[in-house]
Backbone as JSON, one array per atom type, in Angstrom:
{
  "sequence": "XXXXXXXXXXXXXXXXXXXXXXXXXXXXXXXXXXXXXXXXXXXXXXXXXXXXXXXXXXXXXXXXXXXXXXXXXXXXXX",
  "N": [[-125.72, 94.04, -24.32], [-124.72, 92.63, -21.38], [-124.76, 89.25, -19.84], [-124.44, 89.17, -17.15], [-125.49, 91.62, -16.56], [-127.98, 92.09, -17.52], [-128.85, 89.6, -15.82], [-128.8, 91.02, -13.32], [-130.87, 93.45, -14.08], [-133.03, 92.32, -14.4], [-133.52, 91.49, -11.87], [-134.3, 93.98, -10.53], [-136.23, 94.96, -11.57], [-138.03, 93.57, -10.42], [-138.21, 94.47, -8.13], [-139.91, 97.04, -6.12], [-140.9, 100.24, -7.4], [-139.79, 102.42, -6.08], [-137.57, 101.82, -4.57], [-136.1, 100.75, -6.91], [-136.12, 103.16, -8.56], [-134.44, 104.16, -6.22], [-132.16, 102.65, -6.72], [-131.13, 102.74, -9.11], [-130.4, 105.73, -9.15], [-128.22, 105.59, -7.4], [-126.82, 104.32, -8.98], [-126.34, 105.63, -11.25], [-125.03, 108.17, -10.66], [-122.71, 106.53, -10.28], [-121.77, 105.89, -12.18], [-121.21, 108.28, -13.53], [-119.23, 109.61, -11.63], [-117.07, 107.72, -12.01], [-116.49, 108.02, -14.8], [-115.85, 111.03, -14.41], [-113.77, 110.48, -12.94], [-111.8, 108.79, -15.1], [-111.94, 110.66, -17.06], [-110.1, 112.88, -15.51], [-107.69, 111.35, -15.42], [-106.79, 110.79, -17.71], [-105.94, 113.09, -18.77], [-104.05, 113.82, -17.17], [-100.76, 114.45, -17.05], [-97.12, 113.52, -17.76], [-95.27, 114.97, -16.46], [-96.89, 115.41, -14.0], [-97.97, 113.36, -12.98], [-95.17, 112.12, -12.45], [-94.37, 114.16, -10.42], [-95.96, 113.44, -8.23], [-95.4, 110.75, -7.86], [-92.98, 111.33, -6.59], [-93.61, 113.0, -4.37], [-94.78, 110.83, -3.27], [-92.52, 108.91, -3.03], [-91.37, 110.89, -0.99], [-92.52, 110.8, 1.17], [-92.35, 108.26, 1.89], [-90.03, 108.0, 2.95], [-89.78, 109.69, 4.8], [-90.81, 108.41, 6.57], [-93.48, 108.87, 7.09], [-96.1, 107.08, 6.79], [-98.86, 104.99, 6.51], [-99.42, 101.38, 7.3], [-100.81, 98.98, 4.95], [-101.86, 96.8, 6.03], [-102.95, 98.18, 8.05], [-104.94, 99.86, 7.23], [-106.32, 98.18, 6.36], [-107.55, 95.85, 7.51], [-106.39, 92.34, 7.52], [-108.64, 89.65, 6.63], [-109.22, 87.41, 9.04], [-109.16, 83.8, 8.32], [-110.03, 83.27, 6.56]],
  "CA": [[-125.78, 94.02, -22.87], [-124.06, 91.7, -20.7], [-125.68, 88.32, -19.28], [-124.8, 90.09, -15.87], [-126.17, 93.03, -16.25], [-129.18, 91.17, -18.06], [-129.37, 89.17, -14.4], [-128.9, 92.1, -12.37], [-132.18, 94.05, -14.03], [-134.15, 91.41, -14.01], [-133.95, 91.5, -10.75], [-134.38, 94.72, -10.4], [-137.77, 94.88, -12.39], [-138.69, 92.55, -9.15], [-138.08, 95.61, -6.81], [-141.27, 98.51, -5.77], [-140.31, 101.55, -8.38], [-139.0, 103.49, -5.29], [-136.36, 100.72, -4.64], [-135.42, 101.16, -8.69], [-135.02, 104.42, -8.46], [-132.7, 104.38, -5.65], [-130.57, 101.91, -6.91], [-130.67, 103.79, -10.13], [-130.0, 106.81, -9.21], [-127.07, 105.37, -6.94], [-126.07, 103.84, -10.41], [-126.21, 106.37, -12.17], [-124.0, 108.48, -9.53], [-121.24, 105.64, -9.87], [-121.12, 106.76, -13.8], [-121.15, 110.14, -13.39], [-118.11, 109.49, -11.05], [-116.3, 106.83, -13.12], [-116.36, 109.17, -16.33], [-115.31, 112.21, -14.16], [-112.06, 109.73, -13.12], [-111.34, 108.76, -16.64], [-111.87, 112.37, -17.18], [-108.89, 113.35, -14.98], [-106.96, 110.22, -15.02], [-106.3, 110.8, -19.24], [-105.5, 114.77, -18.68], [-103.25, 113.59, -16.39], [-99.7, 114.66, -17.59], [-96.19, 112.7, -17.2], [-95.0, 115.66, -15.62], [-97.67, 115.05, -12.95], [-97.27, 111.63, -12.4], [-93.97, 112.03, -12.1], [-94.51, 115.11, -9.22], [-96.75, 112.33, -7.33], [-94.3, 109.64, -7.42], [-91.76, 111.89, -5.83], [-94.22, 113.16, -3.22], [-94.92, 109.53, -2.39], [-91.0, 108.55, -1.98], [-90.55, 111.8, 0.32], [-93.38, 110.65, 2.52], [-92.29, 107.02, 2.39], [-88.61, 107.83, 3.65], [-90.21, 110.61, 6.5], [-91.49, 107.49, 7.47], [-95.14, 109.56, 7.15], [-97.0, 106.3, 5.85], [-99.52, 104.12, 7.42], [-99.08, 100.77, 6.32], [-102.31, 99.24, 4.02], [-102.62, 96.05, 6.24], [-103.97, 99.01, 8.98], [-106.24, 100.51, 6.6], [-107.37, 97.34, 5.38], [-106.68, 95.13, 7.99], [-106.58, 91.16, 6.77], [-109.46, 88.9, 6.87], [-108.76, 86.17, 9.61], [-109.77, 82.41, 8.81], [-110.39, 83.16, 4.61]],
  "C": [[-125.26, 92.66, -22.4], [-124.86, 90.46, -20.17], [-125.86, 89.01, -18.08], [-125.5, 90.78, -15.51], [-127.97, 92.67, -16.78], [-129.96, 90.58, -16.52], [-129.96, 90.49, -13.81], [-130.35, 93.01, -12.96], [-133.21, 93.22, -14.39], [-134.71, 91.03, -12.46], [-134.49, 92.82, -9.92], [-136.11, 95.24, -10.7], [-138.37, 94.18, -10.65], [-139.44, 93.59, -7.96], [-139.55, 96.51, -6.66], [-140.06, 99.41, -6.61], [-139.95, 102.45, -7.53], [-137.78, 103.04, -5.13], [-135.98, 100.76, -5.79], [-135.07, 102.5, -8.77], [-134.02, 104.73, -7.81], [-132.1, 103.95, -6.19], [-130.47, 102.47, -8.07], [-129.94, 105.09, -9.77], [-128.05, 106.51, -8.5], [-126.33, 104.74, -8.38], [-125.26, 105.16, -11.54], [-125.1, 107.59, -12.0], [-122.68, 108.19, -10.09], [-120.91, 106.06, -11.36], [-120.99, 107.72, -13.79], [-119.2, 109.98, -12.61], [-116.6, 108.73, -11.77], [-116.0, 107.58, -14.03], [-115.13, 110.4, -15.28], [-113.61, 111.43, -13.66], [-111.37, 109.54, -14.1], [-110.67, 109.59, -17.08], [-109.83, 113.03, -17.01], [-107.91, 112.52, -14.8], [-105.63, 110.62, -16.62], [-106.02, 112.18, -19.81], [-104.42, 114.63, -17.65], [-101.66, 113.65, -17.17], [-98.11, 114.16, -17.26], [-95.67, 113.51, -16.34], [-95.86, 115.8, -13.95], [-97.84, 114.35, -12.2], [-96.25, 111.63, -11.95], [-93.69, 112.85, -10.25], [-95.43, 113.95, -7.84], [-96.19, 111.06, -7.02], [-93.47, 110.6, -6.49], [-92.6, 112.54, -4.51], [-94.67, 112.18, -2.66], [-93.46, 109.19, -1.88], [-90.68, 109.31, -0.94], [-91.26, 110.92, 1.05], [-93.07, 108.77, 2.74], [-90.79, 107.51, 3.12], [-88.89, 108.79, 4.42], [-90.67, 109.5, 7.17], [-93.3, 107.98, 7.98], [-96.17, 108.77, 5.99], [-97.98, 105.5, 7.02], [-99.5, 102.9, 6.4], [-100.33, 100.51, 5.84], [-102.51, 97.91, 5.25], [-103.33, 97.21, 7.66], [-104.97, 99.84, 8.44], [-107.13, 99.61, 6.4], [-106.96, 95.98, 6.06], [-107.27, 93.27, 7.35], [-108.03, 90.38, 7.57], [-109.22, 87.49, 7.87], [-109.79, 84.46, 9.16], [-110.15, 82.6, 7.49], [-109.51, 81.98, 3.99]]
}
């Protein structure tokens, strides 16, 4: 086990056992999810990839993009 992760449930131990279970269960969630990405990331076929690149260039030259600093717009004064 990690020093981190060592910190992190030590602090956790700190918490009321209702507060541990949430954040467990929300933990436990984020693996469940992570795996199931993996999952489909490494079944993922070049022929696939390839079909997803080319459906990104159409939609970048329709001009049907939003750019990322409007999704994610910048932090002022960092």
């Amino acid at each position: 086990m990690t020093e981190l992760l060592q910190r992190v449930i030590a602090q956790l131990e700190k918490l009321p056992e209702e507060e541990q279970d949430a954040i467990a269960t929300r933990l436990l969630a984020e693996l469940e999810d992570e795996r199931a990405w993996k999952v489909r990331f490494e079944s993922t076929t070049s022929e696939q990839w390839d079909k997803l690149a080319q459906m990104v260039r159409q939609e970048i030259a329709a001009g049907d993009i939003t750019p990322l600093d409007q999704v994610f717009p910048p932090k002022l004064g960092n």
